[in-house]
PyMOL Python script that loads the backbone (N, CA, C, O; Angstrom):
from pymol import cmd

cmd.read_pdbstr("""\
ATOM      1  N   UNK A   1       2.945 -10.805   3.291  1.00  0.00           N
ATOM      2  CA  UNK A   1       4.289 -10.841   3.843  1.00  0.00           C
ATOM      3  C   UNK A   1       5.174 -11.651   2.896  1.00  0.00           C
ATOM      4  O   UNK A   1       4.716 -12.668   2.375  1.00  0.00           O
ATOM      5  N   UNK A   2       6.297 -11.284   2.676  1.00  0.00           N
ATOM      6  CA  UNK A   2       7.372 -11.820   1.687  1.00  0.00           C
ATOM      7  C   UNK A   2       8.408 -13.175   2.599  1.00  0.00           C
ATOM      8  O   UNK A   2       8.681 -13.139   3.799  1.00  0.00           O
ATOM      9  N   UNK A   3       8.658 -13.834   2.008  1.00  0.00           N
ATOM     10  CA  UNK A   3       9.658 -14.615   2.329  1.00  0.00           C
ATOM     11  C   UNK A   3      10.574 -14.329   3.759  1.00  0.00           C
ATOM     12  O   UNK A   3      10.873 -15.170   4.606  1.00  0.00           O
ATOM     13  N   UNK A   4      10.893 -12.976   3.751  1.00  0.00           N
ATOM     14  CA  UNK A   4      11.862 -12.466   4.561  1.00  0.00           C
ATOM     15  C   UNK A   4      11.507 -11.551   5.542  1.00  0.00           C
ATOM     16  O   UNK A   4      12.143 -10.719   6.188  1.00  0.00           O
ATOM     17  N   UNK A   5      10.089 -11.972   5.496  1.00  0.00           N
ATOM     18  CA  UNK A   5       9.262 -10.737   6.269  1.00  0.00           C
ATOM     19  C   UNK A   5       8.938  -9.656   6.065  1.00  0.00           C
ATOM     20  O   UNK A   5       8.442  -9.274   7.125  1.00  0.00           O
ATOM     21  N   UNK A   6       8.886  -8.720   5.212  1.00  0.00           N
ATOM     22  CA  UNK A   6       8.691  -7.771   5.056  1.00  0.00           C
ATOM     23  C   UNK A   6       7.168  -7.448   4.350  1.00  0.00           C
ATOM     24  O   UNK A   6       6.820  -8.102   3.367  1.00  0.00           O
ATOM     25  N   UNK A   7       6.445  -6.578   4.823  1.00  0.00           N
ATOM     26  CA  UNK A   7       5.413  -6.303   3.981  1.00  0.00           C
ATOM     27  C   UNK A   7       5.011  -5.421   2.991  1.00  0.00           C
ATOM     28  O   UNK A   7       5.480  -4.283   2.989  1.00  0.00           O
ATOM     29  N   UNK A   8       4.370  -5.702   2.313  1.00  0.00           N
ATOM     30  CA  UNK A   8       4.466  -5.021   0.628  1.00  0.00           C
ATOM     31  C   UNK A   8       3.691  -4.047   1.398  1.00  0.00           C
ATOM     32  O   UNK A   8       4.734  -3.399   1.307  1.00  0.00           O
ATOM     33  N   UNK A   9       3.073  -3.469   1.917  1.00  0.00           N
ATOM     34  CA  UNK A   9       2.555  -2.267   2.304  1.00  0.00           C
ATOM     35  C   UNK A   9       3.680  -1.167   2.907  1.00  0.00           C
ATOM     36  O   UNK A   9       3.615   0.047   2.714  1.00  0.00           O
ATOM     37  N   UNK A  10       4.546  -1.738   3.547  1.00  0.00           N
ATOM     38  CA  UNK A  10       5.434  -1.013   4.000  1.00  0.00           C
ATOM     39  C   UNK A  10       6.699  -0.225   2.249  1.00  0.00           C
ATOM     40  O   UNK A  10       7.670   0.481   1.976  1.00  0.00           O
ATOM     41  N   UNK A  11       6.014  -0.777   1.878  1.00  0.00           N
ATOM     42  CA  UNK A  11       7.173  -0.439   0.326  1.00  0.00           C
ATOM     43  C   UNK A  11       6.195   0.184  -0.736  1.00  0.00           C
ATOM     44  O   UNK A  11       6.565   1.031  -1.548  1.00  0.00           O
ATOM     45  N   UNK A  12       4.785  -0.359  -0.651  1.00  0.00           N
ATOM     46  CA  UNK A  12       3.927   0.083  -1.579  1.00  0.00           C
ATOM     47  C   UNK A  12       3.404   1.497  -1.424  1.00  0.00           C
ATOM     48  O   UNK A  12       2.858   1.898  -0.396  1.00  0.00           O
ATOM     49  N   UNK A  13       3.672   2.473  -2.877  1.00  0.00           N
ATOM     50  CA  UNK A  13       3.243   3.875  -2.912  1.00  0.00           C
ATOM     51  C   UNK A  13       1.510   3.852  -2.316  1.00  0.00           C
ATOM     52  O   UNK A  13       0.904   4.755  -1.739  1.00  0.00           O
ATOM     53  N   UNK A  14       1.061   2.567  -2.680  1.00  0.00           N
ATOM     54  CA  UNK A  14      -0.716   2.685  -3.376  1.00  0.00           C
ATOM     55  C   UNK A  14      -0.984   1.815  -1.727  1.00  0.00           C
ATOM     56  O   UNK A  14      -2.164   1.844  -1.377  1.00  0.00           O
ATOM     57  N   UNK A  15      -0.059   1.116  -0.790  1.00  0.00           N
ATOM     58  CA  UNK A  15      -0.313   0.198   0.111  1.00  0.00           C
ATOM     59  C   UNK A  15      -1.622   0.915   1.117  1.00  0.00           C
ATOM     60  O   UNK A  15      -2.493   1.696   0.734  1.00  0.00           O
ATOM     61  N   UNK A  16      -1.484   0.543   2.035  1.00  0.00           N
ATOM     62  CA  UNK A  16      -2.260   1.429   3.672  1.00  0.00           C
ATOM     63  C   UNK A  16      -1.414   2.588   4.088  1.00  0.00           C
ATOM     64  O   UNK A  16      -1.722   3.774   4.206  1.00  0.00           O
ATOM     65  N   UNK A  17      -0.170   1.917   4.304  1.00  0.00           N
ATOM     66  CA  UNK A  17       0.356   3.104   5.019  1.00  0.00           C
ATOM     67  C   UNK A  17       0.811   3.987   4.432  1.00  0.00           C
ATOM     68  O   UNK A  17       1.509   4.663   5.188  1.00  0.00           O
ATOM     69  N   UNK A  18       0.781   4.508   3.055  1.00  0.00           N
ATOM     70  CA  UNK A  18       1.166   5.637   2.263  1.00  0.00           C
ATOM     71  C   UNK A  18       0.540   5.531   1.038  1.00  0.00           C
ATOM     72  O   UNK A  18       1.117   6.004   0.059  1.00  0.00           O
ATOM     73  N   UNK A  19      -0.908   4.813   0.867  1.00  0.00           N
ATOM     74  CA  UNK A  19      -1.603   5.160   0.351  1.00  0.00           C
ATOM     75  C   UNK A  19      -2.384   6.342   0.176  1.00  0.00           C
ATOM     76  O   UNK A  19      -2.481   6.927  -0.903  1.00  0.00           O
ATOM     77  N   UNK A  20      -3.054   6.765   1.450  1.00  0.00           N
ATOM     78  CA  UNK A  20      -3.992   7.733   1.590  1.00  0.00           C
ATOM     79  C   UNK A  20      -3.653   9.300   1.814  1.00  0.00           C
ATOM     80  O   UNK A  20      -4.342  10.314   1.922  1.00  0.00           O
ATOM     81  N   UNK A  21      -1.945   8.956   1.838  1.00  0.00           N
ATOM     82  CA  UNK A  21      -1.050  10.179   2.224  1.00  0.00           C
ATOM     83  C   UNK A  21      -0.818  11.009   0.586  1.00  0.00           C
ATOM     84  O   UNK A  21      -1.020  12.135   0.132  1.00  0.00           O
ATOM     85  N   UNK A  22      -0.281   9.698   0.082  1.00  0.00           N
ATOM     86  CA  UNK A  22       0.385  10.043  -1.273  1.00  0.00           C
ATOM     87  C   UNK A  22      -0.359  10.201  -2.219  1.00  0.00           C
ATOM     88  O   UNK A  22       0.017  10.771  -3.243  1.00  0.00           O
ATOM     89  N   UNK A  23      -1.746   9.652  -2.030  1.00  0.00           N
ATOM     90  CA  UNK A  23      -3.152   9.814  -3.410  1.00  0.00           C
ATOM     91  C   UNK A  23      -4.416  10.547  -2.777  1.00  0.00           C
ATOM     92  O   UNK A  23      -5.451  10.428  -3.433  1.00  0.00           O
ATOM     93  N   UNK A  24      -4.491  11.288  -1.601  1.00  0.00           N
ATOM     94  CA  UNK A  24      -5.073  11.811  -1.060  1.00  0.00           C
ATOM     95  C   UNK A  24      -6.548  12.221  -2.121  1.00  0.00           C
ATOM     96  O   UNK A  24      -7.755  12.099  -1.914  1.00  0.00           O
ATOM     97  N   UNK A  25      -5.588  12.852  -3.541  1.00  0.00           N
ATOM     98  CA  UNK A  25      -6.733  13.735  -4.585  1.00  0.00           C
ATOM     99  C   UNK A  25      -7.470  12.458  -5.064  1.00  0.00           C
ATOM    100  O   UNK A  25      -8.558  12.753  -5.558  1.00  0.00           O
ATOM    101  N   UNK A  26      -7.166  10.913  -5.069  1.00  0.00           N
ATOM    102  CA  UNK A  26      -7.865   9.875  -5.735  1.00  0.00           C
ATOM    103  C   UNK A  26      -9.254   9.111  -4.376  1.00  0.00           C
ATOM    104  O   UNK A  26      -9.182   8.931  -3.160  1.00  0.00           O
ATOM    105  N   UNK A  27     -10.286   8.879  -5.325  1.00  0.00           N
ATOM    106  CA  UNK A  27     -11.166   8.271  -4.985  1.00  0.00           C
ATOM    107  C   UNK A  27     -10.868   7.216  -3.613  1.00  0.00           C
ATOM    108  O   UNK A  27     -10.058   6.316  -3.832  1.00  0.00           O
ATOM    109  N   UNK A  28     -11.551   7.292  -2.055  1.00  0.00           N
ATOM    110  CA  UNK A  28     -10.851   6.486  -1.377  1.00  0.00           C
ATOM    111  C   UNK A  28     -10.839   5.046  -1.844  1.00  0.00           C
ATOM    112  O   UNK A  28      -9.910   4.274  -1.603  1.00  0.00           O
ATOM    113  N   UNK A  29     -11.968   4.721  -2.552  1.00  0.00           N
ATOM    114  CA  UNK A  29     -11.653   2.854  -3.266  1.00  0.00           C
ATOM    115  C   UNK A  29     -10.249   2.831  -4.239  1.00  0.00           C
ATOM    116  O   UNK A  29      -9.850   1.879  -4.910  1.00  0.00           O
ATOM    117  N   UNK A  30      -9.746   3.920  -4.130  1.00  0.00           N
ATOM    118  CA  UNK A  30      -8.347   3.853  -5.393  1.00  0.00           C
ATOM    119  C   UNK A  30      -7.026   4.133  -4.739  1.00  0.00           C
ATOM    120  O   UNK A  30      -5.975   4.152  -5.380  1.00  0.00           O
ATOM    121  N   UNK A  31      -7.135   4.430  -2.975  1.00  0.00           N
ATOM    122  CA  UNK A  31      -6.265   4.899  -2.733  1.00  0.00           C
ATOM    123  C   UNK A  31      -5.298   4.150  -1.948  1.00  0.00           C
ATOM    124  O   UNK A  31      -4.190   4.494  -1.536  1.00  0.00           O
ATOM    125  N   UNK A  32      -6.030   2.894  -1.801  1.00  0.00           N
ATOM    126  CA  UNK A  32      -5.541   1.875  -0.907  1.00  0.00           C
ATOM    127  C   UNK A  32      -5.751   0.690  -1.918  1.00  0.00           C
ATOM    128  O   UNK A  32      -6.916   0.478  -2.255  1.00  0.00           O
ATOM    129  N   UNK A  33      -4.593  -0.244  -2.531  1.00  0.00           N
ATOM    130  CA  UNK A  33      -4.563  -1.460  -3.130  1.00  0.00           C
ATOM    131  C   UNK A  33      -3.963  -2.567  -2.532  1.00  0.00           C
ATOM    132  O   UNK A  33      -2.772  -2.483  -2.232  1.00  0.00           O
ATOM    133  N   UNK A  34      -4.719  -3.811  -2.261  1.00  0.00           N
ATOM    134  CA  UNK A  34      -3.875  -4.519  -2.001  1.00  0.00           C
ATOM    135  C   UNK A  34      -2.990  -5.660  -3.564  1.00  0.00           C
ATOM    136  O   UNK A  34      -3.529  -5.665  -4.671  1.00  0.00           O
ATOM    137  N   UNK A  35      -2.030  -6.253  -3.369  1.00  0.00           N
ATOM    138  CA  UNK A  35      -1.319  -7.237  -3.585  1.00  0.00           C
ATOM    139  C   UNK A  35      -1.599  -8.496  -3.573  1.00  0.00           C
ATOM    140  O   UNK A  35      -1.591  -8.775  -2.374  1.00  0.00           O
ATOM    141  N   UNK A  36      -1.971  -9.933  -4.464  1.00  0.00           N
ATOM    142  CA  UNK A  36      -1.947 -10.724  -3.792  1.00  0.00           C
ATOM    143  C   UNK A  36      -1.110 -11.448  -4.610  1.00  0.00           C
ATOM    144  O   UNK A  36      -1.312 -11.274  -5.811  1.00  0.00           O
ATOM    145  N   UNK A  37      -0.178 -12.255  -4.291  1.00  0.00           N
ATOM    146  CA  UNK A  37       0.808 -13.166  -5.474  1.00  0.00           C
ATOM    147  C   UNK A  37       0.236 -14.532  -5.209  1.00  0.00           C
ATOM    148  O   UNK A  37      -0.090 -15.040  -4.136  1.00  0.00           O
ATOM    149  N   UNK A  38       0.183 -15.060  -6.562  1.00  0.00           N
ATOM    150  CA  UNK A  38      -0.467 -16.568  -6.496  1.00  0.00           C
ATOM    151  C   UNK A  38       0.390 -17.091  -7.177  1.00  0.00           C
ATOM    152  O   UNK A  38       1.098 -16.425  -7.931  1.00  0.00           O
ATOM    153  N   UNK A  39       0.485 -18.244  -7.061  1.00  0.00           N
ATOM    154  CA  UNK A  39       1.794 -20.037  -7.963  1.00  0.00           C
ATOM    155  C   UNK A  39       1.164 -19.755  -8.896  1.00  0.00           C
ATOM    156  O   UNK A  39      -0.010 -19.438  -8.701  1.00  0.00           O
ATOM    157  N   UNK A  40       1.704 -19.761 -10.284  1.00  0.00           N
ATOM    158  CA  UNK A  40       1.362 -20.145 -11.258  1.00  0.00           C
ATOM    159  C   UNK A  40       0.178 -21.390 -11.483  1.00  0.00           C
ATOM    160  O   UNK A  40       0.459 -22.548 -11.174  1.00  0.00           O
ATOM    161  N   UNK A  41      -0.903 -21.099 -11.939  1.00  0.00           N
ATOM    162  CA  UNK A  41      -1.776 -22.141 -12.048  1.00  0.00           C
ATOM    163  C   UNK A  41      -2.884 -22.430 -11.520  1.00  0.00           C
ATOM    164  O   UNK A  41      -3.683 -23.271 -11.933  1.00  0.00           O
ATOM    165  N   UNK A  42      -3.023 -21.504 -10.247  1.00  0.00           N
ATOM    166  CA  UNK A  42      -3.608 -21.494  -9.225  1.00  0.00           C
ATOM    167  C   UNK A  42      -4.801 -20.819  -9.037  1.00  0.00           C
ATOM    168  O   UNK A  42      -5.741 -20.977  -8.258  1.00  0.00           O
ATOM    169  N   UNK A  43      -4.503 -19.859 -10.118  1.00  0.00           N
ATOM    170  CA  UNK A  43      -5.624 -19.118 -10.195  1.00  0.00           C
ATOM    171  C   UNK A  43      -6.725 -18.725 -11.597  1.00  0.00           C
ATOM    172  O   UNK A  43      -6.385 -18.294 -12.699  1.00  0.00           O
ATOM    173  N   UNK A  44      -7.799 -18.974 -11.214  1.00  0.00           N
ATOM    174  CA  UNK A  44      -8.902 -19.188 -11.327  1.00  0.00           C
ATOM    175  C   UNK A  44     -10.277 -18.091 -11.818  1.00  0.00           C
ATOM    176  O   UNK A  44     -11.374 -18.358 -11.328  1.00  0.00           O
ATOM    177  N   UNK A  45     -10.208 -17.299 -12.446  1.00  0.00           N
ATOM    178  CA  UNK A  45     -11.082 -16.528 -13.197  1.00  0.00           C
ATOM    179  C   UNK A  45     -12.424 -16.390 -13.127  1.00  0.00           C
ATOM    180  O   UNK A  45     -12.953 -16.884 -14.124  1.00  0.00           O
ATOM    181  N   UNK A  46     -13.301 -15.859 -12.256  1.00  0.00           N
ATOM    182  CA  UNK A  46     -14.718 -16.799 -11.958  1.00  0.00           C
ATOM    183  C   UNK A  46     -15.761 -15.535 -12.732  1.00  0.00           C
ATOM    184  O   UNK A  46     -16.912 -15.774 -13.098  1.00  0.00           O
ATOM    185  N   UNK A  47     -15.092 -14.201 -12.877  1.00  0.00           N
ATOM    186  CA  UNK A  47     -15.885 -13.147 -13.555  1.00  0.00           C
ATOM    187  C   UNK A  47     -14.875 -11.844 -13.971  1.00  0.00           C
ATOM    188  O   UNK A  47     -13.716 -11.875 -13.557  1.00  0.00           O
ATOM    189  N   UNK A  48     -15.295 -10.795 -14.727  1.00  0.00           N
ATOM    190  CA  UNK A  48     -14.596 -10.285 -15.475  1.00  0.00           C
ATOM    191  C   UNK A  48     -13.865  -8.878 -14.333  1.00  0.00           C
ATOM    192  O   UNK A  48     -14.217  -9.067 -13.168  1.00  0.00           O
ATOM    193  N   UNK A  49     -13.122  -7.819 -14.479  1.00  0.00           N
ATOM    194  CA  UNK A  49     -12.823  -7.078 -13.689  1.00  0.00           C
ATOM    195  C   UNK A  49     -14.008  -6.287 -13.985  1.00  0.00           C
ATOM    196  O   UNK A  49     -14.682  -6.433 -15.004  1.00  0.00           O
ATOM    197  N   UNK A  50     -14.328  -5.129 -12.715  1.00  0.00           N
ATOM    198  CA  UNK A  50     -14.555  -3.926 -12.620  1.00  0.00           C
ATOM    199  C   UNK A  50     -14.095  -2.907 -13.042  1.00  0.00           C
ATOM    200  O   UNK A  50     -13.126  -2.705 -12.309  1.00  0.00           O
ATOM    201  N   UNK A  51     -14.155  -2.058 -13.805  1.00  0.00           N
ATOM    202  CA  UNK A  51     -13.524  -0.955 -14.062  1.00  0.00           C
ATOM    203  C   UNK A  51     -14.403   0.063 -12.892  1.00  0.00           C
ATOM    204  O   UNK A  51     -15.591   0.207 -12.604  1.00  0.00           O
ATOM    205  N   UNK A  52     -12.613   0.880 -12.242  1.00  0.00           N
ATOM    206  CA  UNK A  52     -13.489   2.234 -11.172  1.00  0.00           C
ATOM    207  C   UNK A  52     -13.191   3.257 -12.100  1.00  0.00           C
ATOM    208  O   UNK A  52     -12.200   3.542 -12.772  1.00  0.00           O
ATOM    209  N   UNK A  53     -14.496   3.802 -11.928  1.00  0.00           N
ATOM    210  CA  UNK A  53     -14.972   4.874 -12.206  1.00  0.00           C
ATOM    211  C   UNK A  53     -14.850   6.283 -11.221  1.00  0.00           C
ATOM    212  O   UNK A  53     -14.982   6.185 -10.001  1.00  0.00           O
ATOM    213  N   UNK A  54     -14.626   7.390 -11.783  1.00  0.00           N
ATOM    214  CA  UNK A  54     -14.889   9.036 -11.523  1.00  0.00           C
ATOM    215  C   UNK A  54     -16.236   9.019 -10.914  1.00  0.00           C
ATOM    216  O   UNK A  54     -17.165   8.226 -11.065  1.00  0.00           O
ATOM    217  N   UNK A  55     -16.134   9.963 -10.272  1.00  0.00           N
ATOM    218  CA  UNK A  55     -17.907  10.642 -10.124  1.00  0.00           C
ATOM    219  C   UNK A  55     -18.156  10.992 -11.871  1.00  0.00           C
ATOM    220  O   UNK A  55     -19.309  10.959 -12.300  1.00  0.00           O
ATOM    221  N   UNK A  56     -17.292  11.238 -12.570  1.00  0.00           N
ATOM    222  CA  UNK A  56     -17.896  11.553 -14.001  1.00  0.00           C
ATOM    223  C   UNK A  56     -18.254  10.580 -14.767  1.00  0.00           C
ATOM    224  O   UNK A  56     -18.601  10.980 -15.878  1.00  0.00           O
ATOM    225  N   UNK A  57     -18.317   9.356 -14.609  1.00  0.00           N
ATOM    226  CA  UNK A  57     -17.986   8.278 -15.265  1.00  0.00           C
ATOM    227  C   UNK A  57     -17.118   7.226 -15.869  1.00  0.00           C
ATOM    228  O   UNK A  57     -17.217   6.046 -16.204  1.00  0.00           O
ATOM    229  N   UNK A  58     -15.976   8.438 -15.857  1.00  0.00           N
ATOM    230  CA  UNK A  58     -14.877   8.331 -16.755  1.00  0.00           C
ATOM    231  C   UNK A  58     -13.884   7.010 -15.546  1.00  0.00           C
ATOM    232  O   UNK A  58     -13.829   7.074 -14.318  1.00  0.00           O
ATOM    233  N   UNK A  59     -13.287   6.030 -16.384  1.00  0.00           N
ATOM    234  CA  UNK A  59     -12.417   4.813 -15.799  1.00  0.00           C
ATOM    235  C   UNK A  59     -11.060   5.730 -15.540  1.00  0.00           C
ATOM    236  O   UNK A  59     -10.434   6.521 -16.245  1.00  0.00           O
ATOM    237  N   UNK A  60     -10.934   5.309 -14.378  1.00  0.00           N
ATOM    238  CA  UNK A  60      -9.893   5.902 -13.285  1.00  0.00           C
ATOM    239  C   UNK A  60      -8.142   5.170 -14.161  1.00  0.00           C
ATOM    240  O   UNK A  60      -8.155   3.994 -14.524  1.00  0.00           O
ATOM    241  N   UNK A  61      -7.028   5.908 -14.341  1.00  0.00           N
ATOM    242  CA  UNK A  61      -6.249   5.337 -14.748  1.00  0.00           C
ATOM    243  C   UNK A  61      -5.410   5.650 -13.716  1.00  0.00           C
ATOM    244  O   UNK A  61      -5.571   6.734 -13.154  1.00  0.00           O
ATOM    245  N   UNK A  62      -4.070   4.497 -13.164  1.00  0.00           N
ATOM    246  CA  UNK A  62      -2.724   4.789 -12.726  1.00  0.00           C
ATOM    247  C   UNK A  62      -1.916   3.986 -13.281  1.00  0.00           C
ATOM    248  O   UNK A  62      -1.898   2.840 -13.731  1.00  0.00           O
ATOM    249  N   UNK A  63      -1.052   5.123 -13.099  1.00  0.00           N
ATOM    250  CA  UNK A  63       0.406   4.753 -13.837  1.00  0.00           C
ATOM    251  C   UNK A  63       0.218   4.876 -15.462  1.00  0.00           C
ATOM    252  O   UNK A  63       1.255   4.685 -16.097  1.00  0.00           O
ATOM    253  N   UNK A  64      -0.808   5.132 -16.123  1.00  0.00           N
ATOM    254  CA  UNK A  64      -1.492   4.535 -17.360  1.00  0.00           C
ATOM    255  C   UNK A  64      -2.184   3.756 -17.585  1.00  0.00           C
ATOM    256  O   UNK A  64      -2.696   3.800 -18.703  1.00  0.00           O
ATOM    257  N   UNK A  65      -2.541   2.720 -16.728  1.00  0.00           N
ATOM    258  CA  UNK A  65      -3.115   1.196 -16.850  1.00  0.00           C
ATOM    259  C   UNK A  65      -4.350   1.787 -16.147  1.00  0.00           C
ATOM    260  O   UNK A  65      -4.312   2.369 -15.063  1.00  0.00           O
ATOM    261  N   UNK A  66      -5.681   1.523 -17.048  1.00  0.00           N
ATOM    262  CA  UNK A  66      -7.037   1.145 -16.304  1.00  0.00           C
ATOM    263  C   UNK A  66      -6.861   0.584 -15.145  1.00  0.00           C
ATOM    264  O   UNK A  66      -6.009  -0.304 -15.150  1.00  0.00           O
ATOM    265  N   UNK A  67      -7.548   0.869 -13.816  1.00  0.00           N
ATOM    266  CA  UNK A  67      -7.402   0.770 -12.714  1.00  0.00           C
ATOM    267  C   UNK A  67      -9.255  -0.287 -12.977  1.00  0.00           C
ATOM    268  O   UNK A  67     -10.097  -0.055 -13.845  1.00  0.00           O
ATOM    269  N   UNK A  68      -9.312  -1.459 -11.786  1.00  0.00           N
ATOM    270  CA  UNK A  68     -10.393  -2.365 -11.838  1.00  0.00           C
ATOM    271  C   UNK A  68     -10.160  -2.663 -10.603  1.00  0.00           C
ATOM    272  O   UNK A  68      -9.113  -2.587  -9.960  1.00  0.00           O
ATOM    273  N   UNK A  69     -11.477  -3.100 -10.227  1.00  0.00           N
ATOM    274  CA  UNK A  69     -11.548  -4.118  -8.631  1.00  0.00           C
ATOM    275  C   UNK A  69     -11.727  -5.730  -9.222  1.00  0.00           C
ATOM    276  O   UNK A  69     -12.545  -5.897 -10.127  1.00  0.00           O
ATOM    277  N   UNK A  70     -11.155  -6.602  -8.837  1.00  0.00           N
ATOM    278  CA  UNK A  70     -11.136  -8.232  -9.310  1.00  0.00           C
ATOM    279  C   UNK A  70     -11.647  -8.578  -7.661  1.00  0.00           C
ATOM    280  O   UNK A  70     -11.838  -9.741  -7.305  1.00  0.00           O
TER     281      UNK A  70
END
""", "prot")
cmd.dss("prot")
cmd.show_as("cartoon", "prot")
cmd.util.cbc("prot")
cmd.orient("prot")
């Protein structure tokens, strides 16, 4: 939830509620993302990302950017 109330799911293409509508053809682990915003500084690195994968193998891209689970 933002400052002013509003939730990034309600605005987000990739959120819950127009995730699964709008990426229907993508993997369900790809079709729903959440958001999390952290303070500068705060955060903490404990292991490397995931890259998701196709049933083919192949690393899932959106927008262009390698898509990962952290």
């Amino acid at each position: 939830m933002t400052k002013n109330g509003v939730y990034i799911d309600d605005l987000s293409d990739w959120g819950i509620n127009l995730g699964n509508n709008r990426h229907s053809d993508f993997p369900k682990a790809v079709q729903v993302q959440y958001e999390v915003l952290m303070n500068p500084g705060k955060f903490k690195q404990l292991a490397e990302p995931i890259p998701i994968k196709d049933a083919q193998g192949e690393q899932i891209k959106i927008g262009g950017y390698q898509a990962h689970t952290i």
